[in-house]
MOPAC internal coordinates of N, CA, C and O (Angstrom, degrees):
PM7 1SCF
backbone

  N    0.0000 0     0.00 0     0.00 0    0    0    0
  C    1.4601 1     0.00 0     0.00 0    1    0    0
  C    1.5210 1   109.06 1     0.00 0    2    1    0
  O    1.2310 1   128.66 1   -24.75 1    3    2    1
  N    1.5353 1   100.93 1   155.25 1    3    2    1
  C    1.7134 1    91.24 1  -163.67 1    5    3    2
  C    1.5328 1    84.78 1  -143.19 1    6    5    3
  O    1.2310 1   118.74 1   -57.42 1    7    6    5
  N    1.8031 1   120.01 1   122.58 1    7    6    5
  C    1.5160 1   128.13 1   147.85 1    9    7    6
  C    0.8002 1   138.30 1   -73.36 1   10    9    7
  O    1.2310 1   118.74 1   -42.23 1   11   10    9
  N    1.4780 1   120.01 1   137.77 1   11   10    9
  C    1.3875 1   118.93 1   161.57 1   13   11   10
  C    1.3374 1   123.47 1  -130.30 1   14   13   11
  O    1.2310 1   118.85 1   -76.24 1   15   14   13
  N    1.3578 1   119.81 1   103.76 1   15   14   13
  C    1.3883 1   123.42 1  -164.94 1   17   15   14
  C    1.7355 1   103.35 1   -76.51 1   18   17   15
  O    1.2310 1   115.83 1   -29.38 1   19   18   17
  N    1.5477 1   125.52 1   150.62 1   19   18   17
  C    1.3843 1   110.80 1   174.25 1   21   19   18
  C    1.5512 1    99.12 1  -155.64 1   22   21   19
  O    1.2310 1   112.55 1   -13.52 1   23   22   21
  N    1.6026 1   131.67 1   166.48 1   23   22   21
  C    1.2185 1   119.39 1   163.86 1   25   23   22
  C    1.4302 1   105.23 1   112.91 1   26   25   23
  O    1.2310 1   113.62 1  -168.66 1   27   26   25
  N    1.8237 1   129.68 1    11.34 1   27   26   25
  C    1.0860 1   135.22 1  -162.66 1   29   27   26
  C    1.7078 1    92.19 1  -104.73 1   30   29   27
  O    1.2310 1   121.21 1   -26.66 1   31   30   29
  N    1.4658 1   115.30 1   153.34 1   31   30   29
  C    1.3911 1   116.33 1   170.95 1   33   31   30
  C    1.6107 1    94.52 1   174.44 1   34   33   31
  O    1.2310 1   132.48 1     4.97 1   35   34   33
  N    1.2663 1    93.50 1  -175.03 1   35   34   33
  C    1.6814 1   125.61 1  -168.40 1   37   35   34
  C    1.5186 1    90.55 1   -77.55 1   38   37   35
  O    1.2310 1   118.00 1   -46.21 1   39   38   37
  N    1.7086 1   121.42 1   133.79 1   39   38   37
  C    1.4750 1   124.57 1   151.93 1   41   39   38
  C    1.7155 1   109.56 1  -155.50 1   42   41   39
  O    1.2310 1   138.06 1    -7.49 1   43   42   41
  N    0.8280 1    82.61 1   172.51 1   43   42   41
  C    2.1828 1    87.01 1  -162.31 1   45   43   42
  C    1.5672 1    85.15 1   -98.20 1   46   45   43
  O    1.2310 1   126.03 1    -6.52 1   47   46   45
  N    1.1323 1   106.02 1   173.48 1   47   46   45
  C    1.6910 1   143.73 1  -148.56 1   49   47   46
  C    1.8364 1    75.68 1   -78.51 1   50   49   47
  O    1.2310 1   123.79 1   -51.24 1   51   50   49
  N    1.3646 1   110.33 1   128.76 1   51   50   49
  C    1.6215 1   110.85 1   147.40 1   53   51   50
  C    1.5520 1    81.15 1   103.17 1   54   53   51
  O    1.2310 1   102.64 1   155.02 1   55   54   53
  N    1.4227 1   149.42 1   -24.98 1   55   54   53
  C    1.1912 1   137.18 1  -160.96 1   57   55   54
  C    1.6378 1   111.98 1   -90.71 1   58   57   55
  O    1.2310 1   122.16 1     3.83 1   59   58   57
  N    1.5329 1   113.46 1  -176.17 1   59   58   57
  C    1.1983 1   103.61 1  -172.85 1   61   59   58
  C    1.9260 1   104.52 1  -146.96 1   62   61   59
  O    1.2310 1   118.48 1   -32.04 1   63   62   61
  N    1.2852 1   120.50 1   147.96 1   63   62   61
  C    1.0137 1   137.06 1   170.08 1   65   63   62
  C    1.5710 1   133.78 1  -137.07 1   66   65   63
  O    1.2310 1   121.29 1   -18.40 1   67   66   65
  N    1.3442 1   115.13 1   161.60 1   67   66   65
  C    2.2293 1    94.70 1  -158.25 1   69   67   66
  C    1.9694 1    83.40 1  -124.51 1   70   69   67
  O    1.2310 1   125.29 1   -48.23 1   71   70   69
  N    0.8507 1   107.44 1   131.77 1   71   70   69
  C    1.6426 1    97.76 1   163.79 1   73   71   70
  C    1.8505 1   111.01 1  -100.43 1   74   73   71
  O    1.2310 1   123.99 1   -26.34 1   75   74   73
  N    0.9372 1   109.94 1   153.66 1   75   74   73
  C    1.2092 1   106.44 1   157.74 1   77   75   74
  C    1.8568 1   116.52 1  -132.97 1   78   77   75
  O    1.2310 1   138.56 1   -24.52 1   79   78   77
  N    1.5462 1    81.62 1   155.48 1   79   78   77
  C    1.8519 1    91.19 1   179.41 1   81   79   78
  C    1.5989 1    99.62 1  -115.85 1   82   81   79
  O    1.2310 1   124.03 1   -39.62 1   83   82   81
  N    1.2492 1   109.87 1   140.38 1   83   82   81
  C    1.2742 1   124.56 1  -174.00 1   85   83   82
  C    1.1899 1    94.93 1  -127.10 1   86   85   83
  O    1.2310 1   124.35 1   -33.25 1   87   86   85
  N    1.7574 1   109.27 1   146.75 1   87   86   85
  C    1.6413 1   118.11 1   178.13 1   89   87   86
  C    1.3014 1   122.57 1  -144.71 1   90   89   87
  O    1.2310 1   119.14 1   -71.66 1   91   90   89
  N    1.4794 1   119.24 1   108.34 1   91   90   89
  C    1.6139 1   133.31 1   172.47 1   93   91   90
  C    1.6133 1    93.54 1   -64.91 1   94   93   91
  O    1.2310 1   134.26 1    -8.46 1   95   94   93
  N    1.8523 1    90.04 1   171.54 1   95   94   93
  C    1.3117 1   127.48 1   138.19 1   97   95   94
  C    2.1334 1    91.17 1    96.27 1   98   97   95
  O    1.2310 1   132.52 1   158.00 1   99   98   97
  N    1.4143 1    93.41 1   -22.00 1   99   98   97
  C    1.9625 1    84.12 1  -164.99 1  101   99   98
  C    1.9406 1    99.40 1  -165.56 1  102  101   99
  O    1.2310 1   122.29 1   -27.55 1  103  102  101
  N    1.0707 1   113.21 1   152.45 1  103  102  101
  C    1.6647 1   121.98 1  -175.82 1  105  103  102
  C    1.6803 1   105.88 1   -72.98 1  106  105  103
  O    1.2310 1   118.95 1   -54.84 1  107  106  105
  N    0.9917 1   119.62 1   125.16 1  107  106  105
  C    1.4235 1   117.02 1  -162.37 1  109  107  106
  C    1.8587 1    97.15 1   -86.75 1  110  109  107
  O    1.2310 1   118.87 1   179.07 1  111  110  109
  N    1.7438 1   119.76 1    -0.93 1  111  110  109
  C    1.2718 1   128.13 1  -161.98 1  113  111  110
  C    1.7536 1   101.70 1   -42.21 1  114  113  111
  O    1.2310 1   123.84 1   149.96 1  115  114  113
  N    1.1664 1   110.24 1   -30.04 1  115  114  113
  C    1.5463 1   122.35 1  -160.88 1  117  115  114
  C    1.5706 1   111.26 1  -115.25 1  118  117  115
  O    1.2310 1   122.61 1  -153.54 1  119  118  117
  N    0.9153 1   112.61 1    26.46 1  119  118  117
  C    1.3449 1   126.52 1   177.64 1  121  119  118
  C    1.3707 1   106.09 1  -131.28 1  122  121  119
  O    1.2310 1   129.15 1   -36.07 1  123  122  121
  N    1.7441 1    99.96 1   143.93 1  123  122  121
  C    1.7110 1   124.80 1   176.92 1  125  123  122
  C    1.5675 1    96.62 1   -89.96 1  126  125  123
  O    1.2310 1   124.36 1   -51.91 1  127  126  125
  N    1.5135 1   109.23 1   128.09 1  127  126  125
  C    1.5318 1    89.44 1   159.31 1  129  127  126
  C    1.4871 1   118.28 1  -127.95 1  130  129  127
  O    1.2310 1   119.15 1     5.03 1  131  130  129
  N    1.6474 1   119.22 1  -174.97 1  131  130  129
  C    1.1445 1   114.37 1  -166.79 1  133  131  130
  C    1.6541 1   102.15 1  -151.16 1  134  133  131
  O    1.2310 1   120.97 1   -35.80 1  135  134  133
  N    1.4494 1   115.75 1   144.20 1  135  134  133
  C    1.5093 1   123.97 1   155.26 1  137  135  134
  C    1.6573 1   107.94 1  -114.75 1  138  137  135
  O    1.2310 1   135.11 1   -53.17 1  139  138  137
  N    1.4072 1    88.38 1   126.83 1  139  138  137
  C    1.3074 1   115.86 1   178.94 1  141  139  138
  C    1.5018 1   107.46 1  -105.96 1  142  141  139
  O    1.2310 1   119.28 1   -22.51 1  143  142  141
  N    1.4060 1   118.99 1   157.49 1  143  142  141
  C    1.4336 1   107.42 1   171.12 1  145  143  142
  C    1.8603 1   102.68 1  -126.15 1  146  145  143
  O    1.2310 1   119.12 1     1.48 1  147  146  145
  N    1.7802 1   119.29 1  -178.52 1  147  146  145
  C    0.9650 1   120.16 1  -171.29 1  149  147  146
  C    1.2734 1   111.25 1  -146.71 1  150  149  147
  O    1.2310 1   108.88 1   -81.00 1  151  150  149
  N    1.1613 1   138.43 1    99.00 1  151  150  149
  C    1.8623 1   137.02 1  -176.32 1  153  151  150
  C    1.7829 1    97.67 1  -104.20 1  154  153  151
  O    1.2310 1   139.95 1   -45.07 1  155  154  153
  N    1.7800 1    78.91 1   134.93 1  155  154  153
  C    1.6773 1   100.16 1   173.69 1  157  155  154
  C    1.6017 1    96.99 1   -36.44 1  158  157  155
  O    1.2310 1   125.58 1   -55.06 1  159  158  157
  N    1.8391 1   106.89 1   124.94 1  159  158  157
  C    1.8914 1   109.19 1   143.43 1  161  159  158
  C    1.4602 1    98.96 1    92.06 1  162  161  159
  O    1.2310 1   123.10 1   167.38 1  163  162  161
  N    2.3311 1   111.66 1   -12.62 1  163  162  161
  C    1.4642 1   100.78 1  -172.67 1  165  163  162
  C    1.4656 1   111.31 1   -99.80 1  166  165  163
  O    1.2310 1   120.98 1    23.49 1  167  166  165
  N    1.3282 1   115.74 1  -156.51 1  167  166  165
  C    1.1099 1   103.32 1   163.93 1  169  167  166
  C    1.5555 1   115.32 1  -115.97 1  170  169  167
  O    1.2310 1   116.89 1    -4.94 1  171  170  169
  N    1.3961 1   123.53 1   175.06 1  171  170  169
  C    1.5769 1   123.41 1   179.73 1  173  171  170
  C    1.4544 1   125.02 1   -65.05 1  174  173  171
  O    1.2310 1   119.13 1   -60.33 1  175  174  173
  N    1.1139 1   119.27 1   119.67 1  175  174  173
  C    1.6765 1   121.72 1  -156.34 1  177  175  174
  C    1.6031 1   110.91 1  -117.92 1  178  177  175
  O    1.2310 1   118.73 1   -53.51 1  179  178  177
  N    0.8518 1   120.03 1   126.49 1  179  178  177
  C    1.8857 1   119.82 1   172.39 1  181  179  178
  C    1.3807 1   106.63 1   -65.71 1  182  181  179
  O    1.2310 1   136.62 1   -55.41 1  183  182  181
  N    0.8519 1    85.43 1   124.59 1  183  182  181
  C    2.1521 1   110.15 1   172.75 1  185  183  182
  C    1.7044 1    87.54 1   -91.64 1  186  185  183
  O    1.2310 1   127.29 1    70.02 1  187  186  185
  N    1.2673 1   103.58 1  -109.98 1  187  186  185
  C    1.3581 1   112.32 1  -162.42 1  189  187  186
  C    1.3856 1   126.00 1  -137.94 1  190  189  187
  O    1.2310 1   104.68 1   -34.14 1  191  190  189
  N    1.5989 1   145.91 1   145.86 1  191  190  189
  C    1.2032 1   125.25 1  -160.41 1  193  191  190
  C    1.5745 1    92.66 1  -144.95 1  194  193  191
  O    1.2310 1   127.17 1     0.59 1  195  194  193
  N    1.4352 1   103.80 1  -179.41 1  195  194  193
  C    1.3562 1   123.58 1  -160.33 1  197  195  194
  C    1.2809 1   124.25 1  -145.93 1  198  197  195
  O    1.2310 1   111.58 1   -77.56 1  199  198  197
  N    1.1513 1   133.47 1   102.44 1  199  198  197
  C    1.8009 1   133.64 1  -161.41 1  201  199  198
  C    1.0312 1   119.24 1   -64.96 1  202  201  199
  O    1.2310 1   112.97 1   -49.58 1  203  202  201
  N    1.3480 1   130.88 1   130.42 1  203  202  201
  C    1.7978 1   118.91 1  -176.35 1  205  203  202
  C    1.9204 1    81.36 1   -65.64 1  206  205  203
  O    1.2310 1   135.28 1     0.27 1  207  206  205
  N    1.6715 1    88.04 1  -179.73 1  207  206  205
  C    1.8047 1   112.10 1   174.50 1  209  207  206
  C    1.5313 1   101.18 1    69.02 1  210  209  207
  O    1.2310 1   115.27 1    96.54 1  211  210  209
  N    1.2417 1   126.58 1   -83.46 1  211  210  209
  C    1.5931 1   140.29 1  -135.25 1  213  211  210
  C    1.5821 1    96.77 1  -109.24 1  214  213  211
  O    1.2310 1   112.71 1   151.84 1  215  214  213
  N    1.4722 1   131.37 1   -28.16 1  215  214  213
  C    1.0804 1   143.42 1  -173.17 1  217  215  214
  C    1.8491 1   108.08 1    43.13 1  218  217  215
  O    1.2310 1   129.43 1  -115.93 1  219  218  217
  N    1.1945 1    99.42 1    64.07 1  219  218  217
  C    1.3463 1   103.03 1   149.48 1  221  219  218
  C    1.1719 1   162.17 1  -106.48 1  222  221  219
  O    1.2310 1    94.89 1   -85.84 1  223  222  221
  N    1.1786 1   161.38 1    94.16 1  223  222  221
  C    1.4806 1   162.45 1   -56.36 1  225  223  222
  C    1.0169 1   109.46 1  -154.62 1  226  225  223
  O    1.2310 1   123.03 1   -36.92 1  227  226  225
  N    1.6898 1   111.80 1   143.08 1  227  226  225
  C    1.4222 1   125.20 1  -159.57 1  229  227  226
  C    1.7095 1    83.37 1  -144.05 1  230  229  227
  O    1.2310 1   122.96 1   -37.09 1  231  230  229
  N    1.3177 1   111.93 1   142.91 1  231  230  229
  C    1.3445 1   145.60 1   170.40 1  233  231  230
  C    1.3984 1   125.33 1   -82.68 1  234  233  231
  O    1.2310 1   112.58 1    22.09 1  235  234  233
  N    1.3361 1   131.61 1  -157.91 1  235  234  233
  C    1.0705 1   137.37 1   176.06 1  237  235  234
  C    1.0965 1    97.16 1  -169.83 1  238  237  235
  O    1.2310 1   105.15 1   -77.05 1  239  238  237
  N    1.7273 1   145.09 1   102.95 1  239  238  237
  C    0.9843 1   123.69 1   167.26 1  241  239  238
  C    1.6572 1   142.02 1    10.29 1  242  241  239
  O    1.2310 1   125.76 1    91.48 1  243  242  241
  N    1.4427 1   106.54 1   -88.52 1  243  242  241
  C    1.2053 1   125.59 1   174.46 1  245  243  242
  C    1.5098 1   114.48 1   -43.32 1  246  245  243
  O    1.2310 1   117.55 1   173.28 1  247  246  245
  N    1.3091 1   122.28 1    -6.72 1  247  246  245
  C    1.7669 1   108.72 1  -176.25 1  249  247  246
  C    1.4419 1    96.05 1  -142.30 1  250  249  247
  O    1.2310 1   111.83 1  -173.14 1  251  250  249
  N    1.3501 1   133.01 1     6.86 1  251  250  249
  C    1.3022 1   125.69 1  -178.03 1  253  251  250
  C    1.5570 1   104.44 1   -79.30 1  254  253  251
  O    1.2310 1   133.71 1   -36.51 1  255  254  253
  N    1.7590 1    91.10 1   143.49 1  255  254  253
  C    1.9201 1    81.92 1  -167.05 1  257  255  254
  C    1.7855 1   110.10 1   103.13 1  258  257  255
  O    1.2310 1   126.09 1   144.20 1  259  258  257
  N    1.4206 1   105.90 1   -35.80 1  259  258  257
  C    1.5640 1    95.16 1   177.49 1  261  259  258
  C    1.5807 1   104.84 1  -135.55 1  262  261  259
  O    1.2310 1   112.30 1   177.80 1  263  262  261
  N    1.1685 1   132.13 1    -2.20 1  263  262  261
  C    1.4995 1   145.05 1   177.98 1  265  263  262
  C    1.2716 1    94.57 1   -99.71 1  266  265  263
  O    1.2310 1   125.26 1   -18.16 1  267  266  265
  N    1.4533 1   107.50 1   161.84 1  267  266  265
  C    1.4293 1   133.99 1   168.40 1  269  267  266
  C    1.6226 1   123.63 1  -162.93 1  270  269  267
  O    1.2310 1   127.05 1   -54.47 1  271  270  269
  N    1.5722 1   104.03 1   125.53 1  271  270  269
  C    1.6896 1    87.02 1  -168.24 1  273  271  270
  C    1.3921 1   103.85 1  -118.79 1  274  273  271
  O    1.2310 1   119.38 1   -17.53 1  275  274  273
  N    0.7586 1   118.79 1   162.47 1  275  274  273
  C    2.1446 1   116.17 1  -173.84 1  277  275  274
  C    2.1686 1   111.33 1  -168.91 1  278  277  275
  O    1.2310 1   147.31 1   -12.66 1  279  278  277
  N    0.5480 1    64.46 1   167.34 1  279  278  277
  C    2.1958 1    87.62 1  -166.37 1  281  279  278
  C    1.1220 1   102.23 1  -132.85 1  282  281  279
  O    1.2310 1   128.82 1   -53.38 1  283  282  281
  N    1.9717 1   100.62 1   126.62 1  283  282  281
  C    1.4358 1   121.42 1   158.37 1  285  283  282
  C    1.3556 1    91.04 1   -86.94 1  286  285  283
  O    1.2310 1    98.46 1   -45.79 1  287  286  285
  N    1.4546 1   156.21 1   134.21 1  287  286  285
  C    1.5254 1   136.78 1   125.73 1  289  287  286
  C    1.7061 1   103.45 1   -42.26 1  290  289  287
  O    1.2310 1   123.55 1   113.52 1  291  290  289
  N    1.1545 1   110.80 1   -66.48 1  291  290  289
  C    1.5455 1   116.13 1  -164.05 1  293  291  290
  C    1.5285 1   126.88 1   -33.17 1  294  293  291
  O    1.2310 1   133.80 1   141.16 1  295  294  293
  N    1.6282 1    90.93 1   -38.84 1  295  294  293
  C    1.1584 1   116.67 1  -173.03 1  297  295  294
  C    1.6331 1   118.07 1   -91.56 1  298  297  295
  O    1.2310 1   125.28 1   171.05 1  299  298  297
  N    1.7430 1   107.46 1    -8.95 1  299  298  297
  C    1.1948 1   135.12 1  -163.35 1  301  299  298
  C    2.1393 1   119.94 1    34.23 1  302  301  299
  O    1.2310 1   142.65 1  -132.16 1  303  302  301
  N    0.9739 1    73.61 1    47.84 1  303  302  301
  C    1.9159 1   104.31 1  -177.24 1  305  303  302
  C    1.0152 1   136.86 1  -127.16 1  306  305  303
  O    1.2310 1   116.38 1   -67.16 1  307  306  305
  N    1.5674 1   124.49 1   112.84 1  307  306  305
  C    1.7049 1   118.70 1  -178.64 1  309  307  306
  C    1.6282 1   109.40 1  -104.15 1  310  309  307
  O    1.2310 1   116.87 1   -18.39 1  311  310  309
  N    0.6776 1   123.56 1   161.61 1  311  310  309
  C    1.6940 1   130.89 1  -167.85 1  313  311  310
  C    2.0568 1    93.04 1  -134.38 1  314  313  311
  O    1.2310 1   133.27 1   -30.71 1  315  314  313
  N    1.2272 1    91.96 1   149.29 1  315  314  313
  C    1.6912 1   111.43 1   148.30 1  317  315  314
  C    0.9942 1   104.26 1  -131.76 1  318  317  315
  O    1.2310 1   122.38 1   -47.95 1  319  318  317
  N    1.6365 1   113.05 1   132.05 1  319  318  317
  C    1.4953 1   126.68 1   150.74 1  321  319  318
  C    1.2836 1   115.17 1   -92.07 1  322  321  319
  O    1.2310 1   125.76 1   -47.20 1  323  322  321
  N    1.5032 1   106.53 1   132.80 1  323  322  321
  C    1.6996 1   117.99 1   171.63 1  325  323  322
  C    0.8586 1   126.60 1  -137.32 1  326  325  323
  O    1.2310 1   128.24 1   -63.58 1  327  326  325
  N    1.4891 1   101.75 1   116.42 1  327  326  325
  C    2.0409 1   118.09 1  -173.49 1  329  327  326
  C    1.2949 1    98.25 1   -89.45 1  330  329  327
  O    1.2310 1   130.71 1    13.58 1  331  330  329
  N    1.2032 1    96.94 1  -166.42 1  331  330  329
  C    1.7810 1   112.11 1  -163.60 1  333  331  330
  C    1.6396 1   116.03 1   -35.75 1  334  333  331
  O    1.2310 1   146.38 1   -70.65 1  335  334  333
  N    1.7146 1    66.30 1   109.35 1  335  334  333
  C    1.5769 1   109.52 1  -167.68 1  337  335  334
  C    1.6133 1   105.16 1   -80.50 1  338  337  335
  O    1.2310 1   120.90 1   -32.60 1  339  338  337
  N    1.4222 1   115.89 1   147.40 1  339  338  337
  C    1.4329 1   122.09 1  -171.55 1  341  339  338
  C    1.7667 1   105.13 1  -128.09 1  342  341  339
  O    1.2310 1   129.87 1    -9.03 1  343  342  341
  N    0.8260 1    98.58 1   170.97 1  343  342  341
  C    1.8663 1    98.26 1   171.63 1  345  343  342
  C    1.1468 1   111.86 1   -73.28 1  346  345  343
  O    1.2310 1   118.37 1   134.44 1  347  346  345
  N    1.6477 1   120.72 1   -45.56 1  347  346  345
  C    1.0957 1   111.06 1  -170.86 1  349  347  346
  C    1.9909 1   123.73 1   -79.93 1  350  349  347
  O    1.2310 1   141.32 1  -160.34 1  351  350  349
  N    1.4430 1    76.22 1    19.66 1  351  350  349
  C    1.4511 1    88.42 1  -175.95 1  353  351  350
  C    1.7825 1    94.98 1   -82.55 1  354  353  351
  O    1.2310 1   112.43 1   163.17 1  355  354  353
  N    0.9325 1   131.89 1   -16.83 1  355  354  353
  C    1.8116 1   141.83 1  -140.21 1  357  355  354
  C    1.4894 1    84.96 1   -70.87 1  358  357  355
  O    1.2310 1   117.33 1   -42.90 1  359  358  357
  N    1.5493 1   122.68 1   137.10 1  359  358  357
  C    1.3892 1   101.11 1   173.86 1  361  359  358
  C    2.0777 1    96.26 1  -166.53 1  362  361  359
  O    1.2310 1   110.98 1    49.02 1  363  362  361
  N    0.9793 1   134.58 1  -130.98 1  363  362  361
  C    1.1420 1   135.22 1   164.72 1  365  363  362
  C    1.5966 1    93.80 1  -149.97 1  366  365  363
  O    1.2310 1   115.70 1   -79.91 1  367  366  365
  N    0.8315 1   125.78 1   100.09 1  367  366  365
  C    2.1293 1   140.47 1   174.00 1  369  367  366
  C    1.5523 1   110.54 1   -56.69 1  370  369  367
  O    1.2310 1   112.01 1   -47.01 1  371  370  369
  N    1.3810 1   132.68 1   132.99 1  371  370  369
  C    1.1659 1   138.86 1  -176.15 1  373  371  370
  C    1.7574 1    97.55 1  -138.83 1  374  373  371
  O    1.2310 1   137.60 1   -24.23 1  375  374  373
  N    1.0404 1    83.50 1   155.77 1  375  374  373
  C    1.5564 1   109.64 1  -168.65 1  377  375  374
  C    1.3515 1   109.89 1  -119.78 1  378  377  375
  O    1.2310 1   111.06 1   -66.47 1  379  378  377
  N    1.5824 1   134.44 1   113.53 1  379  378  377
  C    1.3046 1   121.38 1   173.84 1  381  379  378
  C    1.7939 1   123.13 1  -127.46 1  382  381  379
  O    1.2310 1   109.19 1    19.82 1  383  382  381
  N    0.8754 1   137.86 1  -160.18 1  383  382  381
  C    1.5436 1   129.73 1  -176.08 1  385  383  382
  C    1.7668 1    90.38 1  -169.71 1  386  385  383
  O    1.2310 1   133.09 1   -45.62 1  387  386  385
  N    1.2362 1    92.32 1   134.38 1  387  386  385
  C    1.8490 1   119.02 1  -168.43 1  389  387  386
  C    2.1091 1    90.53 1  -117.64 1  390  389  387
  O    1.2310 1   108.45 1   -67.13 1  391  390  389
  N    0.7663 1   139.20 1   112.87 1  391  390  389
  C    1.2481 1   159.96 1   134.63 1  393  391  390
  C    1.7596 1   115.49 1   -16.78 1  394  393  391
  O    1.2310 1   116.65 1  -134.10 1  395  394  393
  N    0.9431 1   123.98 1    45.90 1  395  394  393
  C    1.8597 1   140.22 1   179.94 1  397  395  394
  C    1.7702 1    87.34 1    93.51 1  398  397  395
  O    1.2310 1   117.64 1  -125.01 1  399  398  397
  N    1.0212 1   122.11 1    54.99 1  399  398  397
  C    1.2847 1   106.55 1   168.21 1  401  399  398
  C    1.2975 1   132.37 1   -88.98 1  402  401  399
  O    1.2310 1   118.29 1    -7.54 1  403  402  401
  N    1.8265 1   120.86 1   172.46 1  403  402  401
  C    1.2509 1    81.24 1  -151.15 1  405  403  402
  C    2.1478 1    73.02 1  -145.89 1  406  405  403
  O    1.2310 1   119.58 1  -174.33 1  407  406  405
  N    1.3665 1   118.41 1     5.67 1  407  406  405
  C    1.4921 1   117.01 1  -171.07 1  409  407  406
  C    1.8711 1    95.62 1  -134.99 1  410  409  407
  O    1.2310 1   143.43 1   -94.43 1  411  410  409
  N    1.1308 1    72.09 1    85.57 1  411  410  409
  C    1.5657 1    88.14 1   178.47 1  413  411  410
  C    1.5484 1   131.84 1   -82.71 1  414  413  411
  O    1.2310 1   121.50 1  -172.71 1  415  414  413
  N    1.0743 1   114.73 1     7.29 1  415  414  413
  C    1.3176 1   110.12 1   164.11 1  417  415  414
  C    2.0127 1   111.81 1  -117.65 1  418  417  415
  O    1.2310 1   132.16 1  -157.61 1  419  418  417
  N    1.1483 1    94.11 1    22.39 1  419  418  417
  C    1.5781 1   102.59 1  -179.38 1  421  419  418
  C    1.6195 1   100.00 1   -76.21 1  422  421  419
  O    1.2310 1   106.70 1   -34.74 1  423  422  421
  N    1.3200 1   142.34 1   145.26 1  423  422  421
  C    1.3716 1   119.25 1   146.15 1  425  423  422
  C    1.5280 1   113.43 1   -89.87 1  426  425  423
  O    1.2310 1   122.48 1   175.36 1  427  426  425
  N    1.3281 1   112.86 1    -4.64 1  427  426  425
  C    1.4347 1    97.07 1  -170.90 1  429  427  426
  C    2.0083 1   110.11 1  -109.91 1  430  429  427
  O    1.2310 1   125.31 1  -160.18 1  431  430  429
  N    1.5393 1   107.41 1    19.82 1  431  430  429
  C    1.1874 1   119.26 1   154.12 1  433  431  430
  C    1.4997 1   140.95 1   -84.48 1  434  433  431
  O    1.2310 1   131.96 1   176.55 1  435  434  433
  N    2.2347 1    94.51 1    -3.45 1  435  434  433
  C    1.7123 1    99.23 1  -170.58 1  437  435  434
  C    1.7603 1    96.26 1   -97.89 1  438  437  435
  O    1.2310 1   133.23 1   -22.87 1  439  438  437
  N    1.4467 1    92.04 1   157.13 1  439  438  437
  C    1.6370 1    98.57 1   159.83 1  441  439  438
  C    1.2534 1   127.24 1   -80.11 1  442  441  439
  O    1.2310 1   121.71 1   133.70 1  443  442  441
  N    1.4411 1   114.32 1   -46.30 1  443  442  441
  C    1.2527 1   107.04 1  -178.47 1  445  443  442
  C    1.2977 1   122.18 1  -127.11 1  446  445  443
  O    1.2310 1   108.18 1   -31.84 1  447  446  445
  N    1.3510 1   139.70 1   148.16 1  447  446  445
  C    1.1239 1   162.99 1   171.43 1  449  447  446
  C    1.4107 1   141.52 1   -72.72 1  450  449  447
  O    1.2310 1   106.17 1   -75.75 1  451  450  449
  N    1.1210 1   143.30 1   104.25 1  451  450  449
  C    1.6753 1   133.88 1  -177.52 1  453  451  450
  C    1.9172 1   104.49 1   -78.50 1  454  453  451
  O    1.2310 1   123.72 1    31.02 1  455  454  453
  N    0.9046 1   110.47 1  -148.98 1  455  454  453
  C    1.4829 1   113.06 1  -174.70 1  457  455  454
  C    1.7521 1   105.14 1  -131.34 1  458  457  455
  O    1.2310 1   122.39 1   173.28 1  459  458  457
  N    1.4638 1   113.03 1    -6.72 1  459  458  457
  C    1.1585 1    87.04 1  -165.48 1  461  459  458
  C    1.5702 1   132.13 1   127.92 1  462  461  459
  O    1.2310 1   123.52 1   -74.66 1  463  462  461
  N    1.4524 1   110.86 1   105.34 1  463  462  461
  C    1.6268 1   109.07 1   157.89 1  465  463  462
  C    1.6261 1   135.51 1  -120.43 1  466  465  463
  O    1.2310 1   119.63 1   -59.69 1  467  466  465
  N    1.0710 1   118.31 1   120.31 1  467  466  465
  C    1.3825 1   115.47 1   179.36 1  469  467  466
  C    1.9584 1   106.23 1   -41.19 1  470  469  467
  O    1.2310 1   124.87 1   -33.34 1  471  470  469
  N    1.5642 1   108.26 1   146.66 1  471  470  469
  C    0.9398 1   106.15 1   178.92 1  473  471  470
  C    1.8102 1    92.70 1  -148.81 1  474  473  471
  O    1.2310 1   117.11 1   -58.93 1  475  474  473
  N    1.5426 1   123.10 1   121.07 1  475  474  473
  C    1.5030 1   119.36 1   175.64 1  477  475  474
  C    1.3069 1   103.21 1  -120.41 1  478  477  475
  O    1.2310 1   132.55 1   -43.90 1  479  478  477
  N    0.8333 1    93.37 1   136.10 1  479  478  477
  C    2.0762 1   101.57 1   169.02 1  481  479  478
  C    2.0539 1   108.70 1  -125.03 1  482  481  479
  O    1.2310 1   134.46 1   -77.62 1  483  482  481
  N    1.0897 1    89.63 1   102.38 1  483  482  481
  C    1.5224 1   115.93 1  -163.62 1  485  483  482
  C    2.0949 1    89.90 1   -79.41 1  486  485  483
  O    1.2310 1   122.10 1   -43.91 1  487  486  485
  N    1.3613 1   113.59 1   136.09 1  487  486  485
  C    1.9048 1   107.88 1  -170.55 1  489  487  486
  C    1.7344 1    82.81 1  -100.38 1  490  489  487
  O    1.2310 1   120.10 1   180.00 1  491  490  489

């Protein structure tokens, strides 16, 4: 399976942007997925994930309430939407897919990986 995270850019404090992850090579129908994020010097943090089958959603503290994550299968694509946006939201966004998974805020439970979207939140 192959990611491609897209939809990352510059937005001021209070604004909003949707990323989406798109996925070659295989049907993601059976796959858990997850956005993780990445700040210069930090370490890799769970945003929010999504259950293959039942598609149910797991949070992260810090953005529950203003994140939202959701799956086309058809379209073989998950998106996050994110409203009021904070600085400390600023991060580089990754996109991953867990294989019937079922512990979704692990990062070291997914198989595969996207590369990545810039994400700035300008105050």
């Amino acid at each position: 399976v192959q990611l491609q995270a897209s939809g990352g850019g510059l937005v001021q404090a209070g604004g909003s942007l949707k990323l989406s992850c798109a996925a070659s090579g295989r049907s993601l129908s059976r796959y858990s997925m997850g956005w993780f994020r990445q700040a210069p010097g930090k370490e890799r943090k769970f945003v929010a994930g999504i259950r293959w089958g039942d598609s149910i959603t797991w949070y992260a503290d810090s953005v529950k309430g203003r994140f939202t994550i959701s799956r086309d299968n058809a379209k073989n694509t998950m998106y996050l939407e994110m409203n009021s946006l904070k600085p400390e939201d600023t991060a580089v966004y990754l996109c991953a897919a867990d294989w019937y998974g079922s512990s979704l805020s692990s990062a070291g439970t997914y198989d595969y990986w996207g590369q990545g979207t810039q994400v700035t939140v300008s105050s």
